[in-house]
C-alpha positions in Angstrom: -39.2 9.1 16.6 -37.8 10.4 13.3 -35.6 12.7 14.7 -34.3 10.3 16.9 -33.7 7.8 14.2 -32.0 10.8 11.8 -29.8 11.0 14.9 -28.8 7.4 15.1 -28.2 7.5 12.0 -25.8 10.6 11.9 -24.0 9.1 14.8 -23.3 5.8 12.8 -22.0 7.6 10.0 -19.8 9.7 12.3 -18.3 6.8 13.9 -18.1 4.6 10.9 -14.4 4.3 10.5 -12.7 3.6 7.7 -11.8 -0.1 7.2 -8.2 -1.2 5.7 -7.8 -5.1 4.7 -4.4 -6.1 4.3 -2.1 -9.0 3.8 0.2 -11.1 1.9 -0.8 -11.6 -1.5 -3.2 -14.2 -2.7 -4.8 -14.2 1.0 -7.6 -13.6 0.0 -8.2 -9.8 0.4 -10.7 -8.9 -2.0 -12.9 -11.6 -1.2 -13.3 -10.5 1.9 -14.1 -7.1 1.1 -16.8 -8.0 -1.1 -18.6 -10.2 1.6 -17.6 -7.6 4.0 -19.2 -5.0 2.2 -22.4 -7.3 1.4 -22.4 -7.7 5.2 -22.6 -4.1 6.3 -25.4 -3.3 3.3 -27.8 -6.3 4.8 -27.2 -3.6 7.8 -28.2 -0.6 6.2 -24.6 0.7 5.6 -22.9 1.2 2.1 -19.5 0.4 1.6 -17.3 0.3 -1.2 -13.7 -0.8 -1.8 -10.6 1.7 -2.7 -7.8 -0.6 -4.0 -4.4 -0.1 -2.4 -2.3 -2.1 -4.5 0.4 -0.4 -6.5 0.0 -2.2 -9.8 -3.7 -2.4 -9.8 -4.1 1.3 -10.4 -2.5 0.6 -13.9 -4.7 0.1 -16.6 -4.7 -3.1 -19.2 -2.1 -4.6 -16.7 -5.3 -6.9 -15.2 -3.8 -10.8 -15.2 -0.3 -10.6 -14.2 -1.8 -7.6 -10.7 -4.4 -10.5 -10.3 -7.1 -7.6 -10.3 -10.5 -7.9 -9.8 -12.7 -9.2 -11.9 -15.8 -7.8 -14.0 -17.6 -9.7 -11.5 -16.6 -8.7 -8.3 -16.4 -5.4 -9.5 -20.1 -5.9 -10.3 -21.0 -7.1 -7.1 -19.4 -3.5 -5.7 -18.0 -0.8 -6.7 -14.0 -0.6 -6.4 -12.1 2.9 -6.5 -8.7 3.5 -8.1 -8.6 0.5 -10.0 -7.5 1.6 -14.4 -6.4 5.4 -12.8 -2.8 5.3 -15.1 -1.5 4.1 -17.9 1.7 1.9 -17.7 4.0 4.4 -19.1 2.7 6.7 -16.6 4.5 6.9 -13.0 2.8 5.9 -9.3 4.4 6.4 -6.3 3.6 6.4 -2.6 3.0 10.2 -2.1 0.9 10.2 -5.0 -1.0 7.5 -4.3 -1.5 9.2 -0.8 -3.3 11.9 -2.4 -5.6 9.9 -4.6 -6.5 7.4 -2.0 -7.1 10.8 0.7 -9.4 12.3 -1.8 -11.4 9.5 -2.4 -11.7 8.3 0.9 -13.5 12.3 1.8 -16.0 11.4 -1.2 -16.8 8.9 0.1 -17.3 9.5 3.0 -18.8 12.6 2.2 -21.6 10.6 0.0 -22.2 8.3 3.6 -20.3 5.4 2.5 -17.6 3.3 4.3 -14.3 2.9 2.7 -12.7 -0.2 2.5 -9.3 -0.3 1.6 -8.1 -3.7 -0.3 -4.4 -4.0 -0.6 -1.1 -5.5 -0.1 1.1 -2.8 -1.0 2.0 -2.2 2.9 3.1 1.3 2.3 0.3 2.4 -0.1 -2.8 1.0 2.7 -0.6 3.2 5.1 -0.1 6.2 3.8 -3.9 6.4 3.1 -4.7 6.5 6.6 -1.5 7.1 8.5 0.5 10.2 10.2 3.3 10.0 7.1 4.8 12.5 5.1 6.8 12.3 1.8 9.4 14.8 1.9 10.3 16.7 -1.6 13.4 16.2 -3.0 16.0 18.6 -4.5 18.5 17.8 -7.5 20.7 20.3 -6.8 21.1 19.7 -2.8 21.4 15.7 -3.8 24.1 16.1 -6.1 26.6 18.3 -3.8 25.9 15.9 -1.3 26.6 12.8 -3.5 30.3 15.1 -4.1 31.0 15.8 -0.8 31.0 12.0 -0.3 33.3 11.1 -2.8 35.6 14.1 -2.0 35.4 14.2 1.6 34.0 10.3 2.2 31.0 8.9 3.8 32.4 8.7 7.6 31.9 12.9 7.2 28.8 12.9 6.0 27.8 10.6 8.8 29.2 12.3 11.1 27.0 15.2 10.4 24.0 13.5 10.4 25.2 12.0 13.7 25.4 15.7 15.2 22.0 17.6 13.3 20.3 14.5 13.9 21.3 11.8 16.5 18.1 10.0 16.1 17.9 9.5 12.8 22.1 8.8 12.5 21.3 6.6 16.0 18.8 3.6 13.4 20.5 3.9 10.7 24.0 2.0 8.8 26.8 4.3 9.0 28.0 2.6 5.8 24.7 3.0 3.5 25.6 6.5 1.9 23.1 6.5 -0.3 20.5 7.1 3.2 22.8 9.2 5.0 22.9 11.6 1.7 18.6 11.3 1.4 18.8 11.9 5.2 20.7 15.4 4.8 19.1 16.2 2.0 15.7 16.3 3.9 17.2 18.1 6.9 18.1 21.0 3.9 15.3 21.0 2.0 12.7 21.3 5.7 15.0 23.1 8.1 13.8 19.6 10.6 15.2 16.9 11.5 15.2 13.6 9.0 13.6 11.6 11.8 10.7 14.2 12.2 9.5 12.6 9.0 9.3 9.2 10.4 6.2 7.3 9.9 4.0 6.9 13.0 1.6 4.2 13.9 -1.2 7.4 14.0 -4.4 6.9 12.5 -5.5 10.6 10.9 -8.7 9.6 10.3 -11.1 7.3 12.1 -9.4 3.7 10.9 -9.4 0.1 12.1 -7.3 -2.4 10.4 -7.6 -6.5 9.7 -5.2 -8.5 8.6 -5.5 -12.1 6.5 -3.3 -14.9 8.0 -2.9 -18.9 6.4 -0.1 -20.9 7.5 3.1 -20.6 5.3 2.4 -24.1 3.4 -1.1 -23.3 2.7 0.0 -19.7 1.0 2.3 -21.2 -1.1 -0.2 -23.5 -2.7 -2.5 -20.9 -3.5 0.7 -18.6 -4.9 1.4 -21.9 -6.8 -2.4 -21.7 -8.2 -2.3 -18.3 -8.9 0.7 -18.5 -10.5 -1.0 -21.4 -12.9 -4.3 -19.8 -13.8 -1.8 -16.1 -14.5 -0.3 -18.4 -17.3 -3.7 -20.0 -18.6 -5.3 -16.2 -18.6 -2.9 -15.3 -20.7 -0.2 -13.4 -18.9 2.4 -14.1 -21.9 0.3 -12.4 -24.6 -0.6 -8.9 -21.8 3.7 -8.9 -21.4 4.0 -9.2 -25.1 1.0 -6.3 -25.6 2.2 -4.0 -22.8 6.3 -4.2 -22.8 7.3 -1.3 -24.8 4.8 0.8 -23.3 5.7 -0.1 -19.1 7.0 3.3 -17.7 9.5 3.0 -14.9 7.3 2.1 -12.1 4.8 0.0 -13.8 8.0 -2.7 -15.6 9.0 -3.5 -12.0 5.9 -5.2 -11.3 6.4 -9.0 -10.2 6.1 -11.1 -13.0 6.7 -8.5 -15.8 10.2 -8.8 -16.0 10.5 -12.2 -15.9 8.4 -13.0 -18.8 9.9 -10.5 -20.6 13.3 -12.4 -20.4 11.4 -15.6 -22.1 9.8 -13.2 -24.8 13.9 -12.5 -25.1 15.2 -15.8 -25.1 16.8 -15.8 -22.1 15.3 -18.4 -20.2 12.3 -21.4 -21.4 8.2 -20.3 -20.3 8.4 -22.8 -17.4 11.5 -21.5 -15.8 9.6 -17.8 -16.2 6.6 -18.9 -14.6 8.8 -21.2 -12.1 10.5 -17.7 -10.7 7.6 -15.5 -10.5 6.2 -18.0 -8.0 9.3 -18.9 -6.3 9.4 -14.6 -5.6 5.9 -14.1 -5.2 6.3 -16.3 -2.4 9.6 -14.0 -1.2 7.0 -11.3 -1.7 4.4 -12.9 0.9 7.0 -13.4 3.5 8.2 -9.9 3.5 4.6 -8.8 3.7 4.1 -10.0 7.0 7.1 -9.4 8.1 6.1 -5.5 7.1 2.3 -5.9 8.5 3.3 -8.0 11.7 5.8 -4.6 13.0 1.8 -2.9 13.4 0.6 -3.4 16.9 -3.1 -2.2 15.6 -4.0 -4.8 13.1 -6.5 -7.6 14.1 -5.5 -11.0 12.4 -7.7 -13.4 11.1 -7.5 -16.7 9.6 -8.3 -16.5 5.9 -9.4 -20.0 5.5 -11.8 -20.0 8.9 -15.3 -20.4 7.0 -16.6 -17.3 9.3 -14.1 -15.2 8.3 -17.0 -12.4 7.2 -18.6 -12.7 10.2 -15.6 -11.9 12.5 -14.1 -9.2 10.2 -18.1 -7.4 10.8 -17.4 -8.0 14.5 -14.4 -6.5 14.6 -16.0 -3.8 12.6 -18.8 -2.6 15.0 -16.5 -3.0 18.0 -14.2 -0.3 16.2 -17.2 2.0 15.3 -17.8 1.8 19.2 -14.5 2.9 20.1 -13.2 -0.5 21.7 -9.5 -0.4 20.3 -9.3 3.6 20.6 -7.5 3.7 23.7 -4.9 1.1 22.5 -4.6 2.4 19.1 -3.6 5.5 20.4 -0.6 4.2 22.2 0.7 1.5 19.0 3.1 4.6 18.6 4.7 4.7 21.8 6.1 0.9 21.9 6.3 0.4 18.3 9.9 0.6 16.7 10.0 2.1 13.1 12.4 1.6 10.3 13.7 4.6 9.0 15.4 3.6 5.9 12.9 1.0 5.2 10.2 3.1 5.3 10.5 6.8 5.1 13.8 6.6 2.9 12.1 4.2 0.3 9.3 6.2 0.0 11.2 9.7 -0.3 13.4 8.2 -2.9 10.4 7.3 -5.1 8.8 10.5 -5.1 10.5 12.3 -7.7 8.1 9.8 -9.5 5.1 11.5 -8.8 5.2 13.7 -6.0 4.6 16.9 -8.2 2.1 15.4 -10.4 -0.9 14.5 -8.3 -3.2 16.1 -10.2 -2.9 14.2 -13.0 -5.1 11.3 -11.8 -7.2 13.5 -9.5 -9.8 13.9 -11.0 -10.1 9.8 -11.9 -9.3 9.9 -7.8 -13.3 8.4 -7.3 -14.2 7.4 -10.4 -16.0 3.7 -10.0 -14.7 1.2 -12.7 -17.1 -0.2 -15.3 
């Protein structure tokens, strides 16, 4: 009898997959990790949340990411929260290798990973079949010449001929893609669109995605946006402003309180914008998440939202949606410069320094 319960229980573990919550932002995400891990522990299975937003990994930048508080971090653990400091730089690929590493410890130690994110990209890469090319200075810059010499229509012409595909979804006009797109084919010797993301879990992964109608977000970005100003998200700009890096002063709501701390616009009409493209923000989320065949939606507001994120859950660790989630690639059409091109073009920013934050990869915030 104990051997056969050791082997139920080895078998669980094995098909426990890895669990990525996304949506638009103030949707509700994290509170439905933290009842969805409570949920699996009344079961006997330990989860813990890996954050997958972009700004959240920065440290001391806490009210204007809308991070998680003491408390819910209490109630369980969260990964990659405080991993950088904000003159530091993040980028997709890096993040890729944090999130990967953590994940295996995870999983290693027998507990589930739930990723918490809206950063579409970043709760992709973690789990998906993409690839951040390198970049190269050197090949970039006689490209960027041979445009202005010989003009862009040559350039995509090339493309056209080493790489129909890629030439075949992209504008012939954007040279700033066509040069990224060429540069890759140099640097790997493969075609651009080789490096195109695919809808291909590479680990064991099911997804669920947070949905409220459109009216109903926009009151709760209007909230958030309220209690950002009554924590206190004036003072952190004024604290943090000289010392946000590159990456970190792009955050939403940075620079527009920094033009109030410089006169250039009243504290209401700051506040006033960072909702107004917060909300912008949400709407390009979905229009990001809704392009992924895979993700199982749920109304955020239904009051047993826990419950049908655990069913979904346990039907994945069975194996229900494997046959179907092997296929989201085949009938699925992909974005090349919004995705793979973005991406590349930010690597520079830490592609070559993953090991900085590696070994802070796991490391559970007080």
């Amino acid at each position: 009898m104990e051997e056969q319960r050791g082997l139920d229980t080895h078998t669980q573990e094995r098909r426990a997959k890895v669990v990525s919550i996304i949506g638009p932002t103030a949707s509700g995400k994290t509170g439905l990790g933290i009842g969805l891990a409570r949920a699996l522990a009344a079961r006997g299975q330990r989860a813990e949340i890996v954050n997958a937003d972009a700004y959240q990994m920065y440290r001391q930048m806490d009210v204007g990411t809308a991070k998680p508080t003491a408390q819910e971090r209490a109630a369980v653990p969260h990964h990659l929260l405080d991993v950088i400091d904000p003159e530091d730089a993040m980028s997709v690929a890096r993040f890729q290798g944090l999130a990967r590493t953590c994940i295996a410890d995870l999983q290693r130690r027998g507990i589930r990973p739930i990723l918490v994110g809206g950063s579409g990209l970043y709760a992709r890469a973690a789990i998906d079949d993409i690839s951040f090319p390198a970049t190269d200075a050197a090949i970039r810059e006689g490209l960027e010449r041979r445009a202005e010499s010989e003009g862009p229509g040559l350039l995509f012409d090339e493309l056209m001929d080493r790489d129909p595909e890629a030439a075949r979804r992209m504008d012939p006009h954007n040279v700033r893609r066509t040069i990224r797109a060429l540069e890759v084919i140099a640097i790997t010797g493969r075609p651009y669109s080789a490096s195109l993301p695919r809808y291909r879990y590479v680990m064991p992964a099911v997804q669920i995605g947070l949905d409220l109608p459109r009216d109903l977000l926009d009151e709760r970005i209007e909230r958030r946006t309220a209690q950002m100003r009554a924590l206190g998200f004036t003072r952190e700009v004024e604290r943090l402003r000289e010392r946000l890096g590159m990456t970190a002063s792009r955050a939403l709501g940075y620079p527009q309180i920094a033009r109030f701390l410089d006169g250039e616009i009243d504290e209401d009409a700051a506040y006033a914008e960072i909702a107004r493209l917060t909300k912008r923000l949400a709407r390009k989320q979905m229009g990001w998440f809704g392009r992924d065949p895979r993700i199982h939606w749920l109304q955020a507001l239904r009051p047993t939202l826990v419950d049908e994120a655990l069913g979904i859950v346990m039907s994945a660790d069975a194996g229900e949606y494997d046959a179907r989630d092997a296929e989201a690639d085949g009938f699925t059409s992909h974005h090349l410069g919004d995705v793979a091109d973005g991406a590349a073009n930010r690597a520079d920013d830490g592609t070559n320094r993953i090991d900085g934050g590696m070994n802070q990869a796991c490391g559970v915030n007080e």
